[in-house]
N, C-alpha and C positions, 0 to 999 in steps of 0.2 A: 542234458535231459532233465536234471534234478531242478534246475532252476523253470524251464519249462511246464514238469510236474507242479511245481509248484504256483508259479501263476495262474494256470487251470485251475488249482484248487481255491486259489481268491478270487477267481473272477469277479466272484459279485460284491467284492469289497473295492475291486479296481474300480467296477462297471460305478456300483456307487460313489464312489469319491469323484469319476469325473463326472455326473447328471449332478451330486451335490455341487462339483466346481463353475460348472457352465449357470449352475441357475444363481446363484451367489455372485457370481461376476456382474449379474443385470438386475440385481436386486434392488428395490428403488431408485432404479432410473428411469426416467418418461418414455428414454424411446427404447431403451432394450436392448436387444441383439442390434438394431441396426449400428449402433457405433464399432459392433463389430468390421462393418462393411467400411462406414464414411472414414473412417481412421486410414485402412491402403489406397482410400480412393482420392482422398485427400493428397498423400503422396504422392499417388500417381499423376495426378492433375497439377499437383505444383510443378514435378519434374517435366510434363508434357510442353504446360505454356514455356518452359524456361525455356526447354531443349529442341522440340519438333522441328522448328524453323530451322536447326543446323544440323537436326539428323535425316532430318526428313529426306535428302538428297545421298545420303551418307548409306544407309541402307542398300545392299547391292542387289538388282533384282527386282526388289520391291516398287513396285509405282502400286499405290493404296492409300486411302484419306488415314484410315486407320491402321499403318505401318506399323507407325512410330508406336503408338499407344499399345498396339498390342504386343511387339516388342517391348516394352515399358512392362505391361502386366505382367508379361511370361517371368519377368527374370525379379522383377519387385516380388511377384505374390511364391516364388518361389522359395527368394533367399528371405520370405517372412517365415517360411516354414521354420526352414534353418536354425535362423535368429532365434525362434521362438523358445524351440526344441533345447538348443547350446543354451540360449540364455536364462531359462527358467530350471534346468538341468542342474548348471553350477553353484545353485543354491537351494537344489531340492530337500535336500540332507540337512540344512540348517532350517528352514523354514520351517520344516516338522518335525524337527527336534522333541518337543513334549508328545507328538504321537509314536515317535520313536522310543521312545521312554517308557511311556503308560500300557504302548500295548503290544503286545506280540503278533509280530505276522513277518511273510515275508520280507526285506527290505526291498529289493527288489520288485515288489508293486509301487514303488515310489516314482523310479522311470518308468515301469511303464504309463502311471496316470498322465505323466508330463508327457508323455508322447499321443497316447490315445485322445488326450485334451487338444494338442496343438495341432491331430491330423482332423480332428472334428472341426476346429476353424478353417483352417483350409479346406477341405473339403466343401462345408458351406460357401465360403465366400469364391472357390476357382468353378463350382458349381454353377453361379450368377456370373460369370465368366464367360463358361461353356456355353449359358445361355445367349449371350452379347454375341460372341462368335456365329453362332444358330441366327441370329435376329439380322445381322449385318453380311450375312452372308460371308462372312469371311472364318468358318469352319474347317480344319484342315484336312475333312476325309480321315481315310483309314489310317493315316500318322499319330492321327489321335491316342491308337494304342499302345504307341510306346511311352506314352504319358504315364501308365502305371507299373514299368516296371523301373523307369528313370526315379520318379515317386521315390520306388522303394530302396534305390538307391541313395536314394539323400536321406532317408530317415535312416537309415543303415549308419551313413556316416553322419548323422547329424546326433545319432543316439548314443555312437560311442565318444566322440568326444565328450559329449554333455555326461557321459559316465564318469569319463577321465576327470573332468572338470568337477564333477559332483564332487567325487571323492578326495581329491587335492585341498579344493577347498576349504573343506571342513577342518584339514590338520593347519595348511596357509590361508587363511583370509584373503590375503594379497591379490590370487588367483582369478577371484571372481573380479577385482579391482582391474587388474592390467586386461581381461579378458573382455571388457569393456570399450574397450582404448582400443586393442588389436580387432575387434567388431567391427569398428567405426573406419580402420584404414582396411580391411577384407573389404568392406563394402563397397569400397570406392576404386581400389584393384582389382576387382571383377568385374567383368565389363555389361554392366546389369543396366547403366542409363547411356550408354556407348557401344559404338560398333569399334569390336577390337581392330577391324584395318584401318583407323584414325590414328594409333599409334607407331610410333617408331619402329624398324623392323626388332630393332634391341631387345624392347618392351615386349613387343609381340611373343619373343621365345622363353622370354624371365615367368610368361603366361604361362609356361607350359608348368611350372613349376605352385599354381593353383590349381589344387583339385577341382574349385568349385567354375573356374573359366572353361572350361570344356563343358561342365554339366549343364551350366546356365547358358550356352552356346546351344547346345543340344535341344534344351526344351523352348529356346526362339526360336530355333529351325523349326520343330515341331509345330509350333503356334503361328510362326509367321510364314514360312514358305512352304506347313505340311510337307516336310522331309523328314526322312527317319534317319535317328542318329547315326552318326559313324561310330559304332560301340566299341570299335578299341579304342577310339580316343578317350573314352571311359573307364580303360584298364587303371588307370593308373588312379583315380578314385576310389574304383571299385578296389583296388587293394591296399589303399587309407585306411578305407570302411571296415573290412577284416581285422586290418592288424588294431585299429581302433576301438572297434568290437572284443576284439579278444585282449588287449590288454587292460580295458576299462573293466571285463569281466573279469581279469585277473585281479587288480588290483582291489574292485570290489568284494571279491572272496576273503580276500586276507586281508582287508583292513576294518569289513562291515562290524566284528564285535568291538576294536577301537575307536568306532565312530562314537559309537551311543555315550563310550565317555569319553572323548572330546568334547563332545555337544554339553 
């Protein structure tokens, strides 16, 4: 509750540091915000030409021009949240290190800017999404709705790791290094440009052992065949989330006044 109190009582130092960070990100640049866009679209489109032609059949169920792509979307613009959330997380604590220093507030508005930052991009860009879905006719109906509370699942688990990871970092450097590297092989064992029944049945049950392969399965169903999740296949995420949650906030508690000198 103390920590919660206390975010309330910054809000408007939160609120401003993200409108300062969003408008600072596009600061002399010709086109703006739109690189926010061409940058996953870009991925998407390279992943599309490579792979459509061999998923396109691969997809069970599905006969649509726009299968593939929107399967693409759901599971790219998802684990960019992710990404974003982990990745800008493990070096939140060192990056503002001198605002750490100079000024007193709580530390704890530091993830939240990185998260309220990283749900404002998504939001925008799954928003012009939403719109393509509307436009091509391929909207999933009332499945739509479990889109926010799946959402809040991955920010859940994607905040507390980037907790754990904040705080590690700053005592090991290493962290944000290897956490890098292990980014790069998640991405590619989730089955985010693949349909998991292309692999071995071996492979298939080693999946169960990724929190984020059920979740990113979860919101294709959603986007591609408007089905609502099987939510216990989500238990076992959802209690990543928690215990990742609360041990990030543990650690956070008892090491925040050793941070400032570290840094």
């Amino acid at each position: 509750m103390r920590l919660i109190k206390e975010l309330w009582a910054y809000r408007g130092f939160i609120t401003s540091s993200v409108k300062r960070e969003f408008q600072s990100k596009y600061a002399n640049s010709l086109f703006g915000f739109a690189w926010n866009v061409v940058n996953p679209l870009a991925t998407i489109l390279v992943y599309t030409v490579i792979f459509a032609q061999v998923m396109r059949a691969r997809l069970a169920g599905v006969d649509n021009t726009f299968s593939y792509s929107i399967f693409l979307c759901a599971g790219v613009l998802a684990w960019g949240l992710f990404a974003e959330i982990t990745g800008r997380s493990q070096a939140m604590f060192i990056e503002n290190a001198n605002l750490l220093k100079k000024l007193r507030f709580p530390r704890i508005c530091l993830p939240a800017v990185v998260v309220a930052n990283a749900v404002l991009n998504f939001t925008i860009i799954f928003s012009l999404f939403t719109v393509f879905l509307l436009m091509s006719g391929n909207f999933p109906g009332l499945a739509y709705l479990a889109m926010f509370p799946l959402l809040v699942l991955l920010v859940a688990f994607s905040t507390g790791l980037g907790m754990v990871l904040g705080v590690l970092n700053v005592f090991f450097r290493d962290v944000g290094q290897a956490f890098g590297i292990i980014v790069t092989f998640w991405f590619w064992l989730t089955p985010i440009v693949y349909a998991p029944t292309i692999l071995p049945p071996w492979v298939q049950k080693l999946m169960a052992f990724n929190p984020l392969a059920a979740f990113i399965a979860a919101v294709q169903g959603v986007l591609v065949r408007g089905a609502w999740p099987a939510w216990g296949n989500l238990s076992y995420m959802a209690g990543c989330a928690f215990l990742l949650c609360f041990f990030g906030l543990r650690l956070f508690r008892r090491h925040s006044a050793e941070m400032v000198d570290e840094l």
